[in-house]
MARPA-921284 format. One record per residue: residue number from 1; residue in three letters; x, y, z negated of N, C-alpha, C in turn. Coordinates in nm, 4 decimals, decimal comma, padded with zeros to 6 digits. Example, Ala and Ser with C-alpha at 12.3 -4.5 7.8 and 13.67 -1.06 7.14 Angstrom:
2
<sefi pos="1" code="ALA" n_X="01,3190" n_Y="-00,5690" n_Z="-00,7800" ca_X="01,2300" ca_Y="-00,4500" ca_Z="-00,7800" c_X="01,3200" c_Y="-00,3300" c_Z="-00,7800"/>
<sefi pos="2" code="SER" n_X="01,2850" n_Y="-00,2250" n_Z="-00,7080" ca_X="01,3670" ca_Y="-00,1060" ca_Z="-00,7140" c_X="01,2900" c_Y="00,0030" c_Z="-00,7870"/>
# end
This chain:
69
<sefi pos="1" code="UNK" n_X="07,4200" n_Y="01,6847" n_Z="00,8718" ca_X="07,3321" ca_Y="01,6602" ca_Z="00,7603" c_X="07,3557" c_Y="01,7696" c_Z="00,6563"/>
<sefi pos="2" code="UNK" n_X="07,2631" n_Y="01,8458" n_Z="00,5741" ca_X="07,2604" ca_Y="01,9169" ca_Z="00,4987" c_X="07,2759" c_Y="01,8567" c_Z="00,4205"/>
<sefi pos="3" code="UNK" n_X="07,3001" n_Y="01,9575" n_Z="00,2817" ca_X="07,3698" ca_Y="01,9541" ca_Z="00,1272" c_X="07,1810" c_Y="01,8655" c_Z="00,0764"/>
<sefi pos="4" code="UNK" n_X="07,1070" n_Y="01,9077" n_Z="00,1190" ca_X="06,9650" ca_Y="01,8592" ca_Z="00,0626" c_X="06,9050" c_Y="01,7349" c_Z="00,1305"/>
<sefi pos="5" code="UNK" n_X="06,9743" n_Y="01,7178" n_Z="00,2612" ca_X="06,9420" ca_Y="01,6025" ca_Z="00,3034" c_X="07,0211" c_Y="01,4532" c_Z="00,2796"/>
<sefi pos="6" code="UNK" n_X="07,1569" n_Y="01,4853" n_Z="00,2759" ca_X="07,2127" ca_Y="01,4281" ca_Z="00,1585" c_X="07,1790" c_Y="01,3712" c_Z="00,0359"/>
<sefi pos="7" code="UNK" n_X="07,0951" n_Y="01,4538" n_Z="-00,0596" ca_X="07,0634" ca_Y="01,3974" ca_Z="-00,1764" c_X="06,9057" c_Y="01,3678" c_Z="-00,1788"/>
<sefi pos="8" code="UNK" n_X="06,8507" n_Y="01,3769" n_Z="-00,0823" ca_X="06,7016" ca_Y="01,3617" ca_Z="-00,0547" c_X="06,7403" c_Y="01,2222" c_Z="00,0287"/>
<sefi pos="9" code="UNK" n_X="06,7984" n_Y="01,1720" n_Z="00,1018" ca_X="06,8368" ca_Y="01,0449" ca_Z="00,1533" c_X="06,9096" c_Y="00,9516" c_Z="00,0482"/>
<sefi pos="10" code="UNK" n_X="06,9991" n_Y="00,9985" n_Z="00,0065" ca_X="07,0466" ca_Y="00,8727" ca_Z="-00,1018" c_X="06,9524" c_Y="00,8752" c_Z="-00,1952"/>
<sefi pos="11" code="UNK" n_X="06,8501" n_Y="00,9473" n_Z="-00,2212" ca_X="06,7207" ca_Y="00,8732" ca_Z="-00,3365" c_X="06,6851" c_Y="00,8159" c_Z="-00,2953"/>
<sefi pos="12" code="UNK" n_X="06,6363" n_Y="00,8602" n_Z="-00,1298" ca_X="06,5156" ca_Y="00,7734" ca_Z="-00,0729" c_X="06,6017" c_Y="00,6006" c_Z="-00,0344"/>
<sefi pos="13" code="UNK" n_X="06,7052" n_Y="00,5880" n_Z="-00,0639" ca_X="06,7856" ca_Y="00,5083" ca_Z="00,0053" c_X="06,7824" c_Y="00,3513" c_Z="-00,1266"/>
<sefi pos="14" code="UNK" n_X="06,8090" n_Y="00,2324" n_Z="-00,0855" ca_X="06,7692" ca_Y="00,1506" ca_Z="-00,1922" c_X="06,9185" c_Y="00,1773" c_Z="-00,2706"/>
<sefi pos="15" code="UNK" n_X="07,0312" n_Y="00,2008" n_Z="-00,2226" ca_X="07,1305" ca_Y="00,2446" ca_Z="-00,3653" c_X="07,2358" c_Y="00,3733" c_Z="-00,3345"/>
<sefi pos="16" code="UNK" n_X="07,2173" n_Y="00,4075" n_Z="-00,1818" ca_X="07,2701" ca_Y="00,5205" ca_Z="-00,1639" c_X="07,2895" c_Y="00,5420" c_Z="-00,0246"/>
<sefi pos="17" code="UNK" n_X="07,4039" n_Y="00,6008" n_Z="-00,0434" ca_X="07,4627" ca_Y="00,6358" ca_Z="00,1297" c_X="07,6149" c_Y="00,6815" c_Z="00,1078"/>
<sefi pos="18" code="UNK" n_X="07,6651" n_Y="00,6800" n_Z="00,2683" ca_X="07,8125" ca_Y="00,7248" ca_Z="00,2504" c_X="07,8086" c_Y="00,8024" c_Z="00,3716"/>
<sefi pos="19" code="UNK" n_X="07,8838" n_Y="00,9002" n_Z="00,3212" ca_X="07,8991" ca_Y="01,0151" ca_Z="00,4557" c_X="08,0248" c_Y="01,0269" c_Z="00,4295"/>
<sefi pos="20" code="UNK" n_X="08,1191" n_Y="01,0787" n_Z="00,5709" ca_X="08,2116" ca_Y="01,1414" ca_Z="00,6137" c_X="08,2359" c_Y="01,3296" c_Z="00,6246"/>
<sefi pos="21" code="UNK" n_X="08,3450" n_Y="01,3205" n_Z="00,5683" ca_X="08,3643" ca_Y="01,4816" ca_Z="00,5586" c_X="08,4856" c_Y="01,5463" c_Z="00,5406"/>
<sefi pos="22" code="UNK" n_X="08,5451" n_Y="01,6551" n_Z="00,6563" ca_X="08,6897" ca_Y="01,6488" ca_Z="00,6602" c_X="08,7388" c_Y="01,7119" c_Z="00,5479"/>
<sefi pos="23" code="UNK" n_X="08,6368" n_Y="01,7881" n_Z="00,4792" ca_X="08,7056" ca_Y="01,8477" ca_Z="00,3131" c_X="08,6141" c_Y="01,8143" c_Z="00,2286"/>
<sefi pos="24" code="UNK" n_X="08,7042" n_Y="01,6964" n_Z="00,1342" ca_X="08,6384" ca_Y="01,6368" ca_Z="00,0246" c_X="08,5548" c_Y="01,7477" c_Z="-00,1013"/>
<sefi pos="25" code="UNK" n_X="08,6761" n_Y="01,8284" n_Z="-00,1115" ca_X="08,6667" ca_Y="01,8633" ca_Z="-00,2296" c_X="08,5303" c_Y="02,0395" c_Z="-00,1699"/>
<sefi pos="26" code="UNK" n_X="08,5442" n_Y="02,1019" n_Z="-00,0939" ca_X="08,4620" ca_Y="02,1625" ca_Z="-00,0338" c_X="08,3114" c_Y="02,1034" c_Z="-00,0561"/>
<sefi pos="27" code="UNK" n_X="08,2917" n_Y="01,9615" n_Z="-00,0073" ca_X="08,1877" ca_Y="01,8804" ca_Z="00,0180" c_X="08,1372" c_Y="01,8945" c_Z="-00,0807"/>
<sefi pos="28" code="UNK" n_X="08,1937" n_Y="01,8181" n_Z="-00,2153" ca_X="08,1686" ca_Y="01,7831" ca_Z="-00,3414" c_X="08,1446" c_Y="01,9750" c_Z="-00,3920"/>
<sefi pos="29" code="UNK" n_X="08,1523" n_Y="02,0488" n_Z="-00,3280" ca_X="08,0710" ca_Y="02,1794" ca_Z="-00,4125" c_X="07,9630" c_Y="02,2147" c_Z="-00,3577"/>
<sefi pos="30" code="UNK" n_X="07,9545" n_Y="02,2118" n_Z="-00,2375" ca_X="07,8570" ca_Y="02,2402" ca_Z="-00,1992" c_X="07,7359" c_Y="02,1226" c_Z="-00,2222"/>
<sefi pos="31" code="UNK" n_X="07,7602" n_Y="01,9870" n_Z="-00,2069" ca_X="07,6472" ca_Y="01,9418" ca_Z="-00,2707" c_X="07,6102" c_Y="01,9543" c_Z="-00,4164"/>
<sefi pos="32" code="UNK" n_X="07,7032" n_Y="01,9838" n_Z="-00,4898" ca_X="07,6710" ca_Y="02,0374" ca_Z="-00,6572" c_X="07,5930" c_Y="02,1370" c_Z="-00,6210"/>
<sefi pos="33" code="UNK" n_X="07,6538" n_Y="02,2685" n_Z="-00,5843" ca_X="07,5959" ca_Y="02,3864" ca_Z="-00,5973" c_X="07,4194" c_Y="02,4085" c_Z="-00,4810"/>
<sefi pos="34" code="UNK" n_X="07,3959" n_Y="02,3002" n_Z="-00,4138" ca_X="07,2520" ca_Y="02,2547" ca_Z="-00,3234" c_X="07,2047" c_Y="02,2176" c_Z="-00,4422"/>
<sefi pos="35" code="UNK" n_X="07,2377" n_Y="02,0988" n_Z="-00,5185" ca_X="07,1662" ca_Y="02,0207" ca_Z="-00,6169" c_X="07,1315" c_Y="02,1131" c_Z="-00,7477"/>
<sefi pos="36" code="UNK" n_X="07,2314" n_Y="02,2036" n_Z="-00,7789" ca_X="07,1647" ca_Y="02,2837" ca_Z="-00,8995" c_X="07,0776" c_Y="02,4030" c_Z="-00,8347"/>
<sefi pos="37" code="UNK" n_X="07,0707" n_Y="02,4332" n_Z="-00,7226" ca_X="06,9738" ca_Y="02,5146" ca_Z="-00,6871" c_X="06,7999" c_Y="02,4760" c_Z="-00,7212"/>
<sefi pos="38" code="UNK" n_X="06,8291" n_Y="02,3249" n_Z="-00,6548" ca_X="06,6941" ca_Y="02,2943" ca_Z="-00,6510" c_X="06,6338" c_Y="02,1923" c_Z="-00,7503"/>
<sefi pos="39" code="UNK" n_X="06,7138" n_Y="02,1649" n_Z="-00,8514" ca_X="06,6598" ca_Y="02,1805" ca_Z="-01,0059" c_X="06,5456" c_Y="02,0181" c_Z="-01,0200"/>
<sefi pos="40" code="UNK" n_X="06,6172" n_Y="01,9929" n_Z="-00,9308" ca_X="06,4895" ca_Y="01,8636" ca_Z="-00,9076" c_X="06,5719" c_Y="01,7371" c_Z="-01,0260"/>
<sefi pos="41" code="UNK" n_X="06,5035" n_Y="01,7172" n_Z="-01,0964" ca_X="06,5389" ca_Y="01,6015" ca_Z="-01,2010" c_X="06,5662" c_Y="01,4619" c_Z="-01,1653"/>
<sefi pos="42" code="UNK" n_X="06,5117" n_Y="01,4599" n_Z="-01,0633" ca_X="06,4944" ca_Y="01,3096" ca_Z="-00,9648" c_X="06,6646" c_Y="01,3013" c_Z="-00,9441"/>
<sefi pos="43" code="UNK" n_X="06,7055" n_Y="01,4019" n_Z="-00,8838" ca_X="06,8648" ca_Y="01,3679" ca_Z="-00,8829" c_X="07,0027" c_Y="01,3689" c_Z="-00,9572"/>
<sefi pos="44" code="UNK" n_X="06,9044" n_Y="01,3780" n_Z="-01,0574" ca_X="07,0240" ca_Y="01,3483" ca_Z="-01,1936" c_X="07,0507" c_Y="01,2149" c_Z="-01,1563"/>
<sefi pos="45" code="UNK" n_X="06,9870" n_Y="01,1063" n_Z="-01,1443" ca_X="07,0222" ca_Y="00,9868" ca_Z="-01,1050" c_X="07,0984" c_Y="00,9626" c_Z="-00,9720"/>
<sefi pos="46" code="UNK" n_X="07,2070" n_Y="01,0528" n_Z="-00,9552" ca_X="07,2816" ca_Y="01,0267" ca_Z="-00,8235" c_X="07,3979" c_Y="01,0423" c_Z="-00,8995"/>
<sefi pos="47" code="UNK" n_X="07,4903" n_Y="01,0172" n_Z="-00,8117" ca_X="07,6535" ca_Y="01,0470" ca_Z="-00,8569" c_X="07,6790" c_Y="01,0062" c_Z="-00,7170"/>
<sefi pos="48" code="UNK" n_X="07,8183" n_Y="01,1398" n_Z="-00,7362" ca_X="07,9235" ca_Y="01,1441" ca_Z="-00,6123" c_X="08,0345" c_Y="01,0217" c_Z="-00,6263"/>
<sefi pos="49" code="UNK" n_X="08,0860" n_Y="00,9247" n_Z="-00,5145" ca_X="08,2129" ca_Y="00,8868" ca_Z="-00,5383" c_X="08,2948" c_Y="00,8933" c_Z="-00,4099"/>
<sefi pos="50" code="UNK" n_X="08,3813" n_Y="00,9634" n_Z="-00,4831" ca_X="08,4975" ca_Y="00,9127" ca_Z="-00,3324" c_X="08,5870" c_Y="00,8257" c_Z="-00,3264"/>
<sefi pos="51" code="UNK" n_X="08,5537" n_Y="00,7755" n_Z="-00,2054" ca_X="08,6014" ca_Y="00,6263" ca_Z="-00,1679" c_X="08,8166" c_Y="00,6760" c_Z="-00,2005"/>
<sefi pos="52" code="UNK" n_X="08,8510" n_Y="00,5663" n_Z="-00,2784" ca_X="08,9736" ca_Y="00,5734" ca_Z="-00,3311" c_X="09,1189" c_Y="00,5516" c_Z="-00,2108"/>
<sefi pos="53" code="UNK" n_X="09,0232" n_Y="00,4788" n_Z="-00,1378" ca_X="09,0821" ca_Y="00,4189" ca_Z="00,0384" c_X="09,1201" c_Y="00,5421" c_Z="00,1062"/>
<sefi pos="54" code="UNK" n_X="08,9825" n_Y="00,5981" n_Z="00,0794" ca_X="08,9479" ca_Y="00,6687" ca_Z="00,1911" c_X="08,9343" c_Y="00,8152" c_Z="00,1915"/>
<sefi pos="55" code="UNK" n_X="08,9617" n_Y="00,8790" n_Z="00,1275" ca_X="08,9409" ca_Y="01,0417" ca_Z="00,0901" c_X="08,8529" c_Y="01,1095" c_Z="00,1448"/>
<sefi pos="56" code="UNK" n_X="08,8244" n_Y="01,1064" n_Z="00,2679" ca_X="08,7354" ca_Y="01,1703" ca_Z="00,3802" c_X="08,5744" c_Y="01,1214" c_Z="00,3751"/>
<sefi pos="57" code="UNK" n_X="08,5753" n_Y="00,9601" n_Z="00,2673" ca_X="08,4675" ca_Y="00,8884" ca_Z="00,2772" c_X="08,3954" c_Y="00,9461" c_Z="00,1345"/>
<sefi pos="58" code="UNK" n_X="08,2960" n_Y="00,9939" n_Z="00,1298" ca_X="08,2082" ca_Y="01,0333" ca_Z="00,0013" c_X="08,0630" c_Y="00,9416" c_Z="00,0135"/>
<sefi pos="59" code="UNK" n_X="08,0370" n_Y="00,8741" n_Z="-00,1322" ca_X="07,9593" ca_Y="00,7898" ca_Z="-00,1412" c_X="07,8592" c_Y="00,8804" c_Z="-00,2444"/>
<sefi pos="60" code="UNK" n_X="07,7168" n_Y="00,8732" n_Z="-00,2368" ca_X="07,5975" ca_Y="00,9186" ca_Z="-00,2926" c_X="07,5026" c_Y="00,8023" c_Z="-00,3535"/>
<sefi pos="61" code="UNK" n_X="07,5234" n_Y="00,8313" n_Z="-00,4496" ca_X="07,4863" ca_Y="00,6623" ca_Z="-00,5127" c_X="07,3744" c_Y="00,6381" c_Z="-00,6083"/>
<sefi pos="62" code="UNK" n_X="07,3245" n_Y="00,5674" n_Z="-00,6088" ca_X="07,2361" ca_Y="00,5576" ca_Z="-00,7586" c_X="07,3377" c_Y="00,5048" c_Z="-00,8635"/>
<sefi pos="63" code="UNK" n_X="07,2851" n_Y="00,5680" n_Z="-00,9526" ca_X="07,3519" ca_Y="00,4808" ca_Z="-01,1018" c_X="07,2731" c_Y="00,3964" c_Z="-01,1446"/>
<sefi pos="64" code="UNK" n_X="07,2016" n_Y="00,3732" n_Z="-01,1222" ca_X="07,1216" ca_Y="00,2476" ca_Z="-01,1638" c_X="07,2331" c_Y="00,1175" c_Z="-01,0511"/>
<sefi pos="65" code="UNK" n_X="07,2971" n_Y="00,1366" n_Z="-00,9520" ca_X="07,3419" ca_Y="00,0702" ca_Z="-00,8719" c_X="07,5045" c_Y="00,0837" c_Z="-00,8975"/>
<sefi pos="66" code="UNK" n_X="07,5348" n_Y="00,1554" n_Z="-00,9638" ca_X="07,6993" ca_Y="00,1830" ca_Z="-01,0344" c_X="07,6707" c_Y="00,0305" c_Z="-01,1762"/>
<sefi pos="67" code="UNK" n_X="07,5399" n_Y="00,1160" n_Z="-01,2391" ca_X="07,5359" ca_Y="-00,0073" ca_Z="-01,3957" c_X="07,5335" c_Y="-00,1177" c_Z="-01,3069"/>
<sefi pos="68" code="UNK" n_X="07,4878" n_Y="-00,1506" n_Z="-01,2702" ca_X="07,4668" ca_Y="-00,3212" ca_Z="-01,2020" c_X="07,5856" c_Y="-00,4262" c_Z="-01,1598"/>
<sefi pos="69" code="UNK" n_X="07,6889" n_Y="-00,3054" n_Z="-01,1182" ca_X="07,7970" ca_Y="-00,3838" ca_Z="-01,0792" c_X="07,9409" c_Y="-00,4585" c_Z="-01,1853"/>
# end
């Protein structure tokens, strides 16, 4: 899955998605640096989390679905 399909799926998604990835911190730049390329406003409403369990586990989330909880 690409850096754009990634954040084009957790919009389209009702509160997100979780993907696997053997370098967290790698992951987490390259989907920043996909997402400021393409300047799309729609995904300001995402946020990264990594699972605290799980290091390898990265969650793509709505914040509308972070406030709720």
């Amino acid at each position: 899955m690409t850096p754009i399909e990634v954040w084009y799926g957790a919009l389209a998604a009702d509160i997100g998605i979780k993907i696997s990835v053997s370098d967290p911190v790698a992951a987490k730049r390259q989907l920043y640096a996909a997402r400021a390329k393409l300047a799309d406003p729609a995904l300001a409403a995402l946020s990264i989390c990594i699972s605290p369990s799980n290091p390898s586990l990265f969650l793509v989330i709505k914040r509308s679905a972070l406030d709720a909880s």
